[in-house]
Structure formats: C-alpha cells, structure tokens
C-alpha positions in Angstrom: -14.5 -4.3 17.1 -16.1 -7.2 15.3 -17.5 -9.8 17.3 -16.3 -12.6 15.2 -16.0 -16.1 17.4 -13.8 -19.3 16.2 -13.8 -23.1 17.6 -10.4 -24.7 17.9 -11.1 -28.3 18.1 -7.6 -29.4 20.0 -5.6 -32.2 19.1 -1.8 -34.3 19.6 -0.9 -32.5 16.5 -1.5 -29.1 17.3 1.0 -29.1 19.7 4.1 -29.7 17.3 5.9 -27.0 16.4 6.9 -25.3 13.4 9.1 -23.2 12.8 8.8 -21.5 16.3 5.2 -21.8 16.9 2.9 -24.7 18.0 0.3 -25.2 14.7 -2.5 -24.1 17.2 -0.7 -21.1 18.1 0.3 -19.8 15.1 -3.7 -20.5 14.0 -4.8 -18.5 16.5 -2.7 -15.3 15.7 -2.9 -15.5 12.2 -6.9 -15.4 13.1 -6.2 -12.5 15.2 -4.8 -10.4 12.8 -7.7 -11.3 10.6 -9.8 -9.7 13.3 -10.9 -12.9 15.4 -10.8 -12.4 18.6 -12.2 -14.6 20.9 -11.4 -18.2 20.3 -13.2 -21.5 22.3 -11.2 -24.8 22.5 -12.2 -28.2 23.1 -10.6 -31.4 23.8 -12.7 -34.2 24.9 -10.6 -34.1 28.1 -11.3 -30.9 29.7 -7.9 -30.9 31.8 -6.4 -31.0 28.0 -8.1 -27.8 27.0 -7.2 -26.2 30.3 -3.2 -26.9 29.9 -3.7 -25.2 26.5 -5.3 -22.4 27.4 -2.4 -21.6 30.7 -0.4 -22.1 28.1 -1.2 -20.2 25.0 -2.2 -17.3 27.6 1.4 -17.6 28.6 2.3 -15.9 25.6 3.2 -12.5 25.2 1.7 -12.7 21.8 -1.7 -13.6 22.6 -1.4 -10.9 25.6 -0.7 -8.2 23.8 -3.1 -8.5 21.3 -5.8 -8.8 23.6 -7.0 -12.5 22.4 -10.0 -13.9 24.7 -9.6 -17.5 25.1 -12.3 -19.6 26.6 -12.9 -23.9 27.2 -16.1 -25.1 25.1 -17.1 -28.0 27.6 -20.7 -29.5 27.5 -24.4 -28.3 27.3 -23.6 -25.0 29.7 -20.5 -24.0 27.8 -22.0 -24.5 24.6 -25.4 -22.7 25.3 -23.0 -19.9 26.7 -21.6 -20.0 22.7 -24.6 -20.2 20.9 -25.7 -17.2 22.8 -23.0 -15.2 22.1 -22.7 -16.0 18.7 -24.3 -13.1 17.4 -25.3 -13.2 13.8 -21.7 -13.5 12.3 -20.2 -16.6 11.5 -18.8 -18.6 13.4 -15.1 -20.5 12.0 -14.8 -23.7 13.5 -11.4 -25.3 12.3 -8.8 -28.3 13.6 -5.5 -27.3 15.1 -3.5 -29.0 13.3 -4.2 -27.1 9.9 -1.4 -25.1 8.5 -2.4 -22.0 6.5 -1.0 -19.1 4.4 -0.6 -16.6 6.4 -2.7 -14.2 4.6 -5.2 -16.7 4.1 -7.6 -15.6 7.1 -7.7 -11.8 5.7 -9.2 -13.5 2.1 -11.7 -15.2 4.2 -12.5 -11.5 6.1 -12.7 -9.9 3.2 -14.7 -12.6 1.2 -17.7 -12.7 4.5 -18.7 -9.3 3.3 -21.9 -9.9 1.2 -21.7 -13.9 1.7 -25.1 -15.1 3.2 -24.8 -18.8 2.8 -25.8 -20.5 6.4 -22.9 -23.1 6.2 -20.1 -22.9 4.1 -16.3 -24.8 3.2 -13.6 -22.7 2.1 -11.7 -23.6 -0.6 -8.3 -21.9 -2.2 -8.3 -21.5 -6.4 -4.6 -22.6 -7.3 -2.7 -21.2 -10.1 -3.9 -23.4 -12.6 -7.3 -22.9 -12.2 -8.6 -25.3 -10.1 -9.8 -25.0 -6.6 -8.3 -26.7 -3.8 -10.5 -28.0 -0.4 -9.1 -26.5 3.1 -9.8 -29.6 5.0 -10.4 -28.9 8.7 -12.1 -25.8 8.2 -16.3 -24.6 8.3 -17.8 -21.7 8.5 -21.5 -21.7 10.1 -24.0 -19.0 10.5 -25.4 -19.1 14.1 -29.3 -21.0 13.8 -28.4 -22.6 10.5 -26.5 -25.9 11.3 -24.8 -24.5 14.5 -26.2 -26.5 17.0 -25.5 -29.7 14.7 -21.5 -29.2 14.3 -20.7 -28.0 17.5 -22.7 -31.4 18.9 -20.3 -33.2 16.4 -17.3 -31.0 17.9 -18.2 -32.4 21.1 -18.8 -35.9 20.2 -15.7 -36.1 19.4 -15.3 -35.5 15.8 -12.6 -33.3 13.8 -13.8 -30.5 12.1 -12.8 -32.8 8.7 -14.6 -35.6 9.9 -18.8 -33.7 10.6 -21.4 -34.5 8.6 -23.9 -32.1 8.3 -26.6 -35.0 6.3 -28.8 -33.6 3.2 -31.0 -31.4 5.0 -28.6 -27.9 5.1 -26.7 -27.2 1.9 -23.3 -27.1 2.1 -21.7 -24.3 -0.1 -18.5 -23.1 -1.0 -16.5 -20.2 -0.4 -13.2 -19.9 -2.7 -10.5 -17.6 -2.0 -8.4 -16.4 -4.7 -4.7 -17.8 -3.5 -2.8 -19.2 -0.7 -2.7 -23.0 0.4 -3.7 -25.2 3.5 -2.2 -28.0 4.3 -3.6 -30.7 7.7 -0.4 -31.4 8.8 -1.5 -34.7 10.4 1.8 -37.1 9.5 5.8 -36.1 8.6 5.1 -35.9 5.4 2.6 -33.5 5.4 4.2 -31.9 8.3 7.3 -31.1 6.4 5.6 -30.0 3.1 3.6 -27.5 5.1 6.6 -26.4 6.9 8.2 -25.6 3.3 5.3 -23.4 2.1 5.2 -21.6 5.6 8.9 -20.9 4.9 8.4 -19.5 1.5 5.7 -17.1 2.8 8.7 -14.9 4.9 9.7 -13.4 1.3 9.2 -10.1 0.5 7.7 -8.9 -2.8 9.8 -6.2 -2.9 13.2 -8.4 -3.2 15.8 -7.5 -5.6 17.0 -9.9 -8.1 20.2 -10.8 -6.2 18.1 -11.4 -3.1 15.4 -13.5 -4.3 18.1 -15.7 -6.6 20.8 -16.1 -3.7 20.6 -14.2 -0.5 17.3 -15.4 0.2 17.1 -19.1 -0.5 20.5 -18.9 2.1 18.5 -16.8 4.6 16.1 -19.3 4.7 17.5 -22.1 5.5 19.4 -20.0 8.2 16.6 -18.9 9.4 14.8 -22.5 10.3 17.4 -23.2 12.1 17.4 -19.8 13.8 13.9 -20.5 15.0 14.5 -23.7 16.5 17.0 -22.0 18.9 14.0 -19.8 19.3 16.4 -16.6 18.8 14.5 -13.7 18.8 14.8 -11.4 15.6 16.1 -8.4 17.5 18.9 -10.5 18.7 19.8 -11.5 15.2 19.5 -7.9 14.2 22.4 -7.1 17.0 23.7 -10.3 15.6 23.6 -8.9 11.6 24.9 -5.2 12.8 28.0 -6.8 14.6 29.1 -9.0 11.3 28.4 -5.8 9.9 30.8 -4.0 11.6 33.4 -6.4 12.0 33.7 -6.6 8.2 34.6 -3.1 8.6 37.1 -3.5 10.9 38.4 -6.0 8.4 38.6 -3.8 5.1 39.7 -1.0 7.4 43.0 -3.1 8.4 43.5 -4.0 5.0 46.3 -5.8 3.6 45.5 -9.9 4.1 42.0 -9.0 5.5 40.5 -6.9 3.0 39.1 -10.3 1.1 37.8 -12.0 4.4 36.4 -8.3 5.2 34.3 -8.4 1.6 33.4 -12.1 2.9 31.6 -10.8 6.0 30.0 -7.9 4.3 28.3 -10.0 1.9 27.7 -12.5 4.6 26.0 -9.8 6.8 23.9 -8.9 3.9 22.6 -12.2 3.6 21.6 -12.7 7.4 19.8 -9.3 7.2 17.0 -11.4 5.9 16.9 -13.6 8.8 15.2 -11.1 11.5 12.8 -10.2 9.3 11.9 -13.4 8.4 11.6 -14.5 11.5 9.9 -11.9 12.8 7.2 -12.3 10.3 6.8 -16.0 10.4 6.6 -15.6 14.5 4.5 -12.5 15.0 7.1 -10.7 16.5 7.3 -7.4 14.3 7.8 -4.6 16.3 8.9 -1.0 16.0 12.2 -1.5 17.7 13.3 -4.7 15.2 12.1 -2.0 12.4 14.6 0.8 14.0 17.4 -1.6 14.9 17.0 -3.3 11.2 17.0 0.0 9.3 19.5 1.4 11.5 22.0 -1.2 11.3 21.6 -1.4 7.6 22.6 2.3 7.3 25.7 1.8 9.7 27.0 -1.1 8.7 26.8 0.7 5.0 28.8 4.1 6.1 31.2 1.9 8.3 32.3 -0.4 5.6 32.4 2.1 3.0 34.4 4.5 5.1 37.0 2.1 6.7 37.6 0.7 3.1 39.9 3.6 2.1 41.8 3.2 4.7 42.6 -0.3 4.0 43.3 0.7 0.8 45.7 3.5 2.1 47.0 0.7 4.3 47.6 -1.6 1.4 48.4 0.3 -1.8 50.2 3.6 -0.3 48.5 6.8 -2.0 46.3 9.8 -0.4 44.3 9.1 -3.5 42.0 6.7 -1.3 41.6 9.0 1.5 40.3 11.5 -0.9 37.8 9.4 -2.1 36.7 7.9 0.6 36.1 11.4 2.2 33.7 12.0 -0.9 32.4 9.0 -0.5 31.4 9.3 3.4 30.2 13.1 3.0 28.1 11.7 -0.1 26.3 9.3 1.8 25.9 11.2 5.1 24.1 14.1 2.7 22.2 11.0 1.4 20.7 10.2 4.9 20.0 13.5 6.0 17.9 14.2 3.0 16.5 11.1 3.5 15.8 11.7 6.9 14.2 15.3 5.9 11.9 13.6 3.3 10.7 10.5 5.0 9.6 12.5 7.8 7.5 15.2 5.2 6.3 12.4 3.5 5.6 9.7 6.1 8.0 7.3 3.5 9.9 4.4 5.9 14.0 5.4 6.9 14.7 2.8 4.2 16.7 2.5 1.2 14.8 0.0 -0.2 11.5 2.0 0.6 13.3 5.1 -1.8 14.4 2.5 -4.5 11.0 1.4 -5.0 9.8 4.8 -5.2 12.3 5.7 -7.7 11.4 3.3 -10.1 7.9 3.5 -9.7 8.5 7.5 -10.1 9.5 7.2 -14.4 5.3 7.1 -15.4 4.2 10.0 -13.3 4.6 13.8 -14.3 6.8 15.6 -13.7 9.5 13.0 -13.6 9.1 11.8 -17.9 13.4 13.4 -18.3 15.9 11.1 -19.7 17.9 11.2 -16.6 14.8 10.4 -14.2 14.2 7.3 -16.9 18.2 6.1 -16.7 17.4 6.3 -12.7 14.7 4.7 -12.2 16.5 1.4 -14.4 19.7 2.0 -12.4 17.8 2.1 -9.1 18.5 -1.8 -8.2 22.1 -0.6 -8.0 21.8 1.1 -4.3 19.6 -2.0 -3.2 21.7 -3.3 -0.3 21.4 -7.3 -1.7 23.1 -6.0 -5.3 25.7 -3.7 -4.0 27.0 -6.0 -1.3 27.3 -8.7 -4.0 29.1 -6.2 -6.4 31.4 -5.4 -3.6 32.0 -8.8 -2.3 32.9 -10.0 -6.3 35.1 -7.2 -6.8 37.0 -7.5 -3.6 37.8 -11.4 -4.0 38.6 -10.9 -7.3 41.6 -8.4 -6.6 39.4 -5.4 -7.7 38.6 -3.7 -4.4 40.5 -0.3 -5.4 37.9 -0.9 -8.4 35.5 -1.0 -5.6 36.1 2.4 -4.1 36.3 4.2 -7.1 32.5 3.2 -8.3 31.0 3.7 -4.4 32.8 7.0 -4.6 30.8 7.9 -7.8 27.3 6.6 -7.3 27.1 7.9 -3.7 27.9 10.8 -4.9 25.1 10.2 -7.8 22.9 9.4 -5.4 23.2 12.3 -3.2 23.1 14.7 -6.1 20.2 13.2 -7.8 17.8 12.8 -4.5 18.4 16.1 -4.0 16.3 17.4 -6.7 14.4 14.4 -6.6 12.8 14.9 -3.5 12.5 18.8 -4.3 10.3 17.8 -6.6 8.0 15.3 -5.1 7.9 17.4 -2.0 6.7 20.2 -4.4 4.1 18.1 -6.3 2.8 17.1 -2.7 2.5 20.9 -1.5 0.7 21.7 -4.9 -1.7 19.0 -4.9 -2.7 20.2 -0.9 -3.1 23.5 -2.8 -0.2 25.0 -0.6 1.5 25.9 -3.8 0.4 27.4 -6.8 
C-alpha cells in the first residue's frame, strides 16, 4: 500500500458543489483512486477543518475506501507530517481545483523515475502547448517541505507560495486532461462543462455519441442535483423500458408512443452510468441491474411487438416471427452467458460488439463473412437499433420493423454460435489444452 500523503489547503469554494460532489470531495476520491490515501486539511480556523473532516467522513465514499483523514494545525501537527512523510512526495493542492478525472493516475504514473525535490504539474493540450495546473505542488520531504507547508499555514493558497531562488522549481507535464481553479461562476461553470464531458464512454456508437449522449447529459446534471442515485435511475430506465413494451404490445394507437419510450429509455440508459462515474458510485449491483435491464427491456419489447402487430394488422404471420425472433435472442443470451463466463468477457452486448469488430485482423477470423460482421457489428449496439426502431415505427414502418429484428436476431444467434466456437478453441489451444 503506498504511503503517498496529500495537503488540502480548505477554502469557501471547496464547499460548492458540482455536479453532486463538493470540489474538495470529489478531489479527494479522485486522489484515492490514484492511490492517495491519507489526506491532511487545513483552514486557518481549526473549527473549519474539523466541520470538514465530520463531514467528508460522513460519506460512504470515503468509508469504504478506507481514506485516513487528519487536521494539519500548527508546529505539533506539522512535525507529526513531516515525520511521516516518508521519502515520497508529498501533493499539496487547493480545494477548489477541478481536475480530469484521470488526471491523478498521469501524475502516479509519471512519479515513477521523477527525482526533482519540488515540482509543478502541468497538462500538454492538444495543440502542443502545455497548460499550468494552478493550485497544485508536488514536494519531496527535506527539499522545500518545511518552506510550503509554513506558507500553507500562514495562510497562503497553494497558488499563491513562493518558494524564492534558492530550490528550483521544475516541471512535471502530463500528457492530457485539464484543470481548471474554479474560484468565480465563470470558471465554475466552464469546469463543470469539462467534468460533464468526462462521463462519455470511448466505446460509444455513432448514434450515441451524436444524439443519445449529448441528451443524456444534460439529463443527467439535473439528475445529480436531485442527488438520485444511479441504481434508482437504472429501475427508473428498466420501467420506461418495459412500459414501451406494454405499449407496442397493445398496439393499435400506441404502437408510435411505444417506439417513443423505447428510444427514450435508450437514451436515459446513459444517465446511471454517467452518474455513477462522475459520483464514485460504480458498483457491481448498478453493473448487474444496468446489463440486466438492457437485456429485458430488449426481449420484452421485441416480443410484445408482434403482438401489437397481430393486434393491429390481423395475420398469424407476426406471431410467427416474433416467436423466431424471441427463441433467436434467448439462444443469443445463453451463449452469451456460456462464453462470458469461459472467457471472463462482461454480460454485455456492447462488450461482444467490440470484440466482434476488433476480431476481422486476427487469425482465424480473415473469412468474408467474419469481415461483413465485424462492419455490420454497430447494428446490435443498443443506441443504433433503438433509433432504427424508433424511425421505422413513427414513420408507419413498424411491420418493417419486425421483419428485420426477426432476421438479424436470428443472424446474430447463428453467427455467435460459431463465433465463439472458435475463440473458445483458439483460447484452449493457446493454454496448450488443444492440439
């Protein structure tokens, strides 16, 4: 466990929130995650540092990932520090900075090798040049230490020590990210947008990251100021889910508001998760109840649809199709089921589609029809299909709409049959299990 200390030096500012989280809260767990975990706060007024310590302690957060939290007061306190420094650095750093959340894990990664005694950190943009993260030092205990923390207690901001001409001062760039001292509105609301940005996922289809996410977004701001907690917006999600397939199910006059609520629960899918991230609240139940929901809300809709249809149109032809469809995708999960758990891949969809089209460029999978998959893969992503159904429905198409899920669920079950034959075979070969 690395013994890696940090200095928050408290302010007004730290205590406003953003989206969800005081600055100085959010500061502290991003550090945690980075592997800091024992932080010291100061406020010139001792009973100030004492309210924030009852009440960042208060949080479950900070609980359960075991984060030591002390008060740096005067001479004893800071003796106590200095001796328990060890030879690492120690971060010193305002609350009211606002950072990329991956920002901290840079810095870890960049200390390996770094010897200089005192050190700034600064972030290279995209265009080259390197951005200062104000509010931020890094000091090596014995070279300058005993200099900023006097400053610290003073009653300076980390932005505002001098550390003179006798101890070099060097830099530290990290490759990306930003950091913003959130010390007025405007700079408040700028670093809020960033933050915001930081909840998408690289792995976002093209409908997603054009549409459903720049809506989820938004949502989800206003999510976290109700302080709604991402597994409630999953049950949330899952419920529009299902109601949509109460909708289609009905048919007639409620088949186009059903198509509206499908879509509509694909877009707030994204809220948990962005939520989640941006709060520290990931856990293995949002994970279940995410990927979970996704699947039922899937089979539910896709099911009830034919009988809508049937309800609408007249004709077993829907029935029949929509029992191919629903056998098709419950052979889908089962094998997906089989071959996340032999292969330690996430129950996900998207986790599959990713692998599919990563899959063309490796041996074994060079056929024509493993090349046409792996460009048609975007297809089963839950953002694209929803939107395909949702168009097709409004538009006066939905019988359109069954036909096609019919097909590529049935595609899809076919083809990840031998799909994961093989990969689960190339895995057993390369353990030497097979010949």
């Amino acid at each position: 466990m690395t013994d890696r200390k940090a200095v928050i030096v408290l302010s007004q500012s730290g205590q406003e929130k953003m989206l969800g989280l005081s600055l100085r809260q959010r500061l502290i767990l991003s550090a945690s995650e980075a592997g800091w975990p024992e932080f010291w706060l100061y406020h010139p007024d001792r009973a100030q540092a004492q309210k924030a310590v009852f009440e960042l302690s208060a949080d479950r957060r900070i609980l359960q990932r075991n984060i030591h939290l002390r008060i740096l007061g005067q001479k004893e306190a800071r003796d106590r520090l200095l001796s328990a420094a060890g030879n690492d650095y120690l971060l010193v750093v305002d609350d009211n900075l606002v950072l990329d959340p991956g920002i901290f894990s840079k810095l870890a990664e960049s200390l390996t090798g770094f010897n200089q005694p005192l050190a700034r950190i600064e972030i290279r943009g995209k265009d080259g040049s390197n951005q200062l993260c104000p509010g931020l030092l890094l000091v090596r205990p014995g070279a300058g230490l005993e200099l900023v923390l006097s400053q610290v207690l003073a009653g300076k901001s980390v932005s505002q020590i001098e550390v003179g001409s006798d101890l070099a001062l060097a830099s530290l760039v990290l490759p990306t990210g930003f950091a913003v001292a959130a010390g007025d509105r405007k700079s408040f609301n700028r670093a809020r947008q960033l933050l915001l940005q930081t909840a998408r996922k690289p792995q976002d289809g093209l409908v997603a990251r054009l549409i459903n996410r720049r809506i989820s977004l938004f949502l989800t701001r206003y999510f976290l100021y109700l302080n709604i907690h991402p597994v409630v917006q999953s049950i949330i999600t899952l419920a529009v889910g299902l109601l949509s397939a109460v909708f289609v199910g009905y048919g007639r006059q409620l088949l186009v508001p059903g198509g509206i609520l499908f879509e509509l629960a694909s877009i707030i899918d994204g809220c948990d998760g962005e939520n989640a991230r941006l709060t520290y609240r990931i856990t293995r139940t949002g994970r279940i109840l995410d990927i979970s929901g996704d699947a039922v809300t899937f089979v539910s809709f896709f099911a009830a649809l034919p009988l809508g249809l049937y309800r609408t149109y007249g004709g077993k032809t829907w029935l029949y199709l929509g029992a191919l469809a629903l056998l098709s995708m419950v052979a889908f999960y089962l094998q997906l089921i089989n071959y996340a758990r032999k292969t330690g891949l996430n129950y996900n969809i998207v986790a599959v589609v990713k692998e599919v089209e990563a899959s063309q460029d490796k041996p074994g999978f060079k056929n024509p029809l493993d090349r046409l998959a792996s460009r048609l893969a975007f297809i089963y992503r839950r953002d694209f299909f929803s939107m395909a159904a949702f168009i097709l429905i409004v538009a006066g198409l939905a019988r359109l709409a069954m036909g096609l899920v019919a097909v590529l669920a049935f595609l899809e079950a076919a083809y990840f049959y031998f799909y994961s034959r093989r990969k689960l075979t190339a895995g057993l070969q390369r353990k030497g299990e097979l010949p």
